[in-house]
C-alpha positions in Angstrom: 8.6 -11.0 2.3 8.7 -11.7 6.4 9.8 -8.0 6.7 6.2 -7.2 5.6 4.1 -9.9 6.7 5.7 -9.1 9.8 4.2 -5.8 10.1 0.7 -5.7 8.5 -2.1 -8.5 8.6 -2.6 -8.9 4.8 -1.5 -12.2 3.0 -1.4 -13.7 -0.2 -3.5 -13.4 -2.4 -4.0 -9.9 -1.3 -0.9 -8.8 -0.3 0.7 -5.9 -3.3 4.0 -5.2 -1.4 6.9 -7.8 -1.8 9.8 -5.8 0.0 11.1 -2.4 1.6 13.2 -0.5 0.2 14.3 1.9 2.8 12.3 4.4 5.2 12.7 7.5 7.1 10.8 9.4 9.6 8.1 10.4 6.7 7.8 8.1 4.8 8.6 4.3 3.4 9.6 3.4 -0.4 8.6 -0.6 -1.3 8.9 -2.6 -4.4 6.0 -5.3 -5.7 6.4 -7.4 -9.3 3.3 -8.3 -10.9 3.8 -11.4 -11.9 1.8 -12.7 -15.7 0.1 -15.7 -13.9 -1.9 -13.6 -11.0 -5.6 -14.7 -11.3 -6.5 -11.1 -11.8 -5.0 -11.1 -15.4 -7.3 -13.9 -16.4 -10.6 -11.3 -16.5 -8.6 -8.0 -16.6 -8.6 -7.3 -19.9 -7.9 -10.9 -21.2 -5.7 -11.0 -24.7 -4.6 -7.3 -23.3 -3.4 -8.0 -19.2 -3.7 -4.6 -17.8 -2.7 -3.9 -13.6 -6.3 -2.9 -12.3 -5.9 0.7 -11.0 -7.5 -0.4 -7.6 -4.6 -2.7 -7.3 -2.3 -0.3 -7.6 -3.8 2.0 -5.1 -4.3 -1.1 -2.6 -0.1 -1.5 -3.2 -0.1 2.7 -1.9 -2.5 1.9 0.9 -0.4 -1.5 1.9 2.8 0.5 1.7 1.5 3.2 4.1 0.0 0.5 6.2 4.3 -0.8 6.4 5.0 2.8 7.6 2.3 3.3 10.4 3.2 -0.2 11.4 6.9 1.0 12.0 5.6 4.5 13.3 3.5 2.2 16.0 6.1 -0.2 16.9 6.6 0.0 21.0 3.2 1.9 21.3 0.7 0.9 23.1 -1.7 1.0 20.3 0.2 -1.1 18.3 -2.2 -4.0 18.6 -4.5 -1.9 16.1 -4.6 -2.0 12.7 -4.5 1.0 10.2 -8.0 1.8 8.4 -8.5 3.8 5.5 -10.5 6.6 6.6 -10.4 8.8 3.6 -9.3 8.5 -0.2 -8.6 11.9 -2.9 -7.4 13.0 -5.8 -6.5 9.8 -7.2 -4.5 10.1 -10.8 -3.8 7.3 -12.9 -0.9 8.1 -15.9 0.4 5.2 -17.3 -0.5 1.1 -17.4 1.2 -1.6 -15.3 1.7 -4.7 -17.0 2.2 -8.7 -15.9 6.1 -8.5 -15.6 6.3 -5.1 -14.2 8.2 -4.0 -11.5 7.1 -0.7 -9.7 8.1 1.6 -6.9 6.1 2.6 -4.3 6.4 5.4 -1.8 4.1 6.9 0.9 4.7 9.9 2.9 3.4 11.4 6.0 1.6 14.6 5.4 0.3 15.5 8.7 -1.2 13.8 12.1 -4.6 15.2 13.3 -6.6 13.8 16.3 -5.9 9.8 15.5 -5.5 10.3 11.7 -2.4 10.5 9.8 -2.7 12.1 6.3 -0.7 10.7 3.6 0.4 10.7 -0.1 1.7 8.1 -2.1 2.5 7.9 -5.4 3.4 4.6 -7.7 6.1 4.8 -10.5 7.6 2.0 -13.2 10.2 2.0 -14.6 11.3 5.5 -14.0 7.6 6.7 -15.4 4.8 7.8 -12.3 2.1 5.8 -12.9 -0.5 7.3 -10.5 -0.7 9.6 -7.3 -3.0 9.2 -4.1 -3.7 11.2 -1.3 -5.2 9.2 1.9 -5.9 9.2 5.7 -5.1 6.2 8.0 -6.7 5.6 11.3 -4.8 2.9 13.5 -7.6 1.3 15.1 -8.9 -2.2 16.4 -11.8 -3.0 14.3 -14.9 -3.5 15.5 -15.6 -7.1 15.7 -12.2 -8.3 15.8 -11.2 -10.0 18.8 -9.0 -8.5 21.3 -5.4 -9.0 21.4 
């Protein structure tokens, strides 16, 4: 897990990515197991554990966070952190449930004026369970101290 918490601020509880997988210049695959005893589960539809959608979609967003963190690396910039600026065509196909293993994997669209444009796209088990497309600013938040 060091190779991720390494690279992007989020932690436990809130952290959807476990490993990566590999990576290229466009993109970045990663791998997260939702384990049964994730608080979540509890309210999410109890007697029936279902992966909240939003989860899932944080996992894409985390995974393309991994890639502009790599893309960054040696910049100058690379005291930032990337920012969703933008969020479309979101499709959900099939459930994720406690005990599932899926397979994430973002790729680089374009890069306009500060803002890369990304899709991403979640699959278990062989099966695609949803599709994103996003837009990532790497920024230093307002309010955050300076590094």
């Amino acid at each position: 897990m060091s190779q991720v918490t390494d690279l992007i601020p989020h932690r436990p509880p809130f952290l959807f990515v476990d490993e990566i997988v590999s990576e290229s210049a466009d993109g970045l695959v990663a791998r997260r197991t939702f384990r049964a005893e994730e608080d979540f589960y509890k309210g999410h539809y109890p007697g029936a554990p279902i992966t909240p959608g939003v989860l899932l979609c944080e996992a894409v967003f985390q995974t393309g966070a991994l890639f502009m963190a790599r893309l960054m690396a040696g910049q100058a910039t690379k005291d930032g952190v990337p920012l969703l600026a933008k969020i479309s065509d979101v499709r959900f196909r099939n459930p994720v449930y406690p005990g599932d293993t899926i397979t994430i994997e973002v790729k680089r669209q374009e890069s306009l004026g500060g803002f890369t444009m990304m899709s991403g796209q979640v699959k278990c088990g062989g099966k695609r369970v949803l599709s994103v497309d996003f837009t990532v600013a790497w920024k230093t938040p307002d309010g955050a101290p300076a590094a």
